[in-house]
N, C-alpha and C positions, 0 to 999 in steps of 0.2 A: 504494500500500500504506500504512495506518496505523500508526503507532507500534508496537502490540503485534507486527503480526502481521508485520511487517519484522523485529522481533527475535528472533522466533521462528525466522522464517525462518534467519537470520547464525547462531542458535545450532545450531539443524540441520545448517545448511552444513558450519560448524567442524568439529559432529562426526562428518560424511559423511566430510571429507576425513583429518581425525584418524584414524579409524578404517581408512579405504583406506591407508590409510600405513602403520599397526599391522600389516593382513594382510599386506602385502608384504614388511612388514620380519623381522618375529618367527622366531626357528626354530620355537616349539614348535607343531605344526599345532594342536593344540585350542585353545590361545589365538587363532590366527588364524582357526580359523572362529569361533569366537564374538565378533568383532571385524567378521569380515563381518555375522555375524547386527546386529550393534548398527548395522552400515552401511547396510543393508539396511532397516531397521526406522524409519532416517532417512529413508531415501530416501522409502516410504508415510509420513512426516509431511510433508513438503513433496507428495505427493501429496494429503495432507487442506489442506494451504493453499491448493489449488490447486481449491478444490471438488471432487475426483474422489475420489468415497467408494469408490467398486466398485475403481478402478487401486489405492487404498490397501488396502482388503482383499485384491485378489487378489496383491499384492504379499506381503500376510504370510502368507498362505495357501499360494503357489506357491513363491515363491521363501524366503523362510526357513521353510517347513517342509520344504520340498528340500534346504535347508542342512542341518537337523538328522538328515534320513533321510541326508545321504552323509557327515558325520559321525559315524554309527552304523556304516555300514559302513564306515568307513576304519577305527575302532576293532575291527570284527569281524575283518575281514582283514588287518590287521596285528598283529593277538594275538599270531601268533606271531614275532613281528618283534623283540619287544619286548626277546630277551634281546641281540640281535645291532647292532655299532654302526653308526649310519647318519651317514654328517657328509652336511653341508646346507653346501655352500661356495658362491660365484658369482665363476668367475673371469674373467668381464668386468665388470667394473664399469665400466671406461670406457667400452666401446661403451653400456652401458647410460644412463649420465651424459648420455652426447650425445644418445639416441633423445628421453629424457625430457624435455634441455633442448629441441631442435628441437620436439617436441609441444607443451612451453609455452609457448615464444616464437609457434608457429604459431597455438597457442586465443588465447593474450592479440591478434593480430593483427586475428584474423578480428572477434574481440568487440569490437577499438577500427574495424574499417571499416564495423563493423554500425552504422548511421546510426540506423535507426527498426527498435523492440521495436513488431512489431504484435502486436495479442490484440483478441479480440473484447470488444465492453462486452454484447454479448445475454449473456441468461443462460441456463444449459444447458435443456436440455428436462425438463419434470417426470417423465416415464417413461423418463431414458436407462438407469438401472439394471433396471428392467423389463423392459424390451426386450431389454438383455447377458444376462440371465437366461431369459427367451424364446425365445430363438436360439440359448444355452446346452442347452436340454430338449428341443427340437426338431430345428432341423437338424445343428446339432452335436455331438447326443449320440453320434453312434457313434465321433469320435474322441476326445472326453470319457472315457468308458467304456472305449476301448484303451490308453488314457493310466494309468490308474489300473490297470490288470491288467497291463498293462508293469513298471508298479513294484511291484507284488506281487509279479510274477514274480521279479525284480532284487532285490526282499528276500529272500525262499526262495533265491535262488542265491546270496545275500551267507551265509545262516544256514547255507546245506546246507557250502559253502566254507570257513569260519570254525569249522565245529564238530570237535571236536577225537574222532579215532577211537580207541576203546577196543577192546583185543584181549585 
């Protein structure tokens, strides 16, 4: 990696895990998804470092515009939530302590017995976004197509749920 695009990367990083941090920590839910959104939004920049344009797009596409549609309904359906008080406590904190220490002593592990970072030096194929697009309109358009009338449904059921009856 070069100069630039190493530091691009390290600044990325930072604010992958900055922001993972923010989500978990924060009470106030809208702050934390929009904390994962800015997570999220990293994660497709180390996907364009990575030359995958299509995983970067479908990344902002699927997953933070998934973010902002279950954002919407959490805001719908808890409307009326809003006058009644909710506390947000965790009263494990220790077991929690220990899960998190044991998972980063086991990543830092695995990553110092990883001897050799293989990757290929060929370079992708000039039609692989063509092709995910191809196979996209063709063979997988029927669950493409279910996919998107699932959440339309899930909308209308969030809107019918949320809307407030008048007598």
């Amino acid at each position: 990696m070069d100069a630039p695009v190493s530091l691009v990367f390290w600044i990325l990083s930072f604010i992958i895990i900055v922001s993972a941090f923010m989500v978990v920590s924060l009470k106030n839910i809208f702050h934390c998804a929009l904390f994962l959104i800015l997570c999220l939004f990293s994660v497709a920049g180390i996907y364009l470092l990575l030359n995958a344009e299509f995983l970067a797009a479908a990344q902002v596409l699927i997953y933070v515009g998934a973010v902002s549609i279950l954002m919407i309904f959490a805001i719908m359906l808890t409307s009326q939530l809003a006058s009644k008080r909710i506390s947000q406590t965790n009263e494990n904190k220790l077991v929690a302590f220990f899960v998190c220490l044991m998972f980063g002593l086991s990543t830092l592990v695995l990553i110092a017995n990883t001897h050799v970072w293989r990757y290929s030096a060929q370079a992708l194929p000039e039609a692989n976004v063509l092709t995910i697009g191809k196979y996209l309109m063709t063979d997988f358009m029927l669950p493409f197509e279910v996919v998107s009338v699932l959440l339309l449904a899930a909308m209308i059921g969030a809107i019918v749920l949320a809307r407030k009856e008048t007598s």
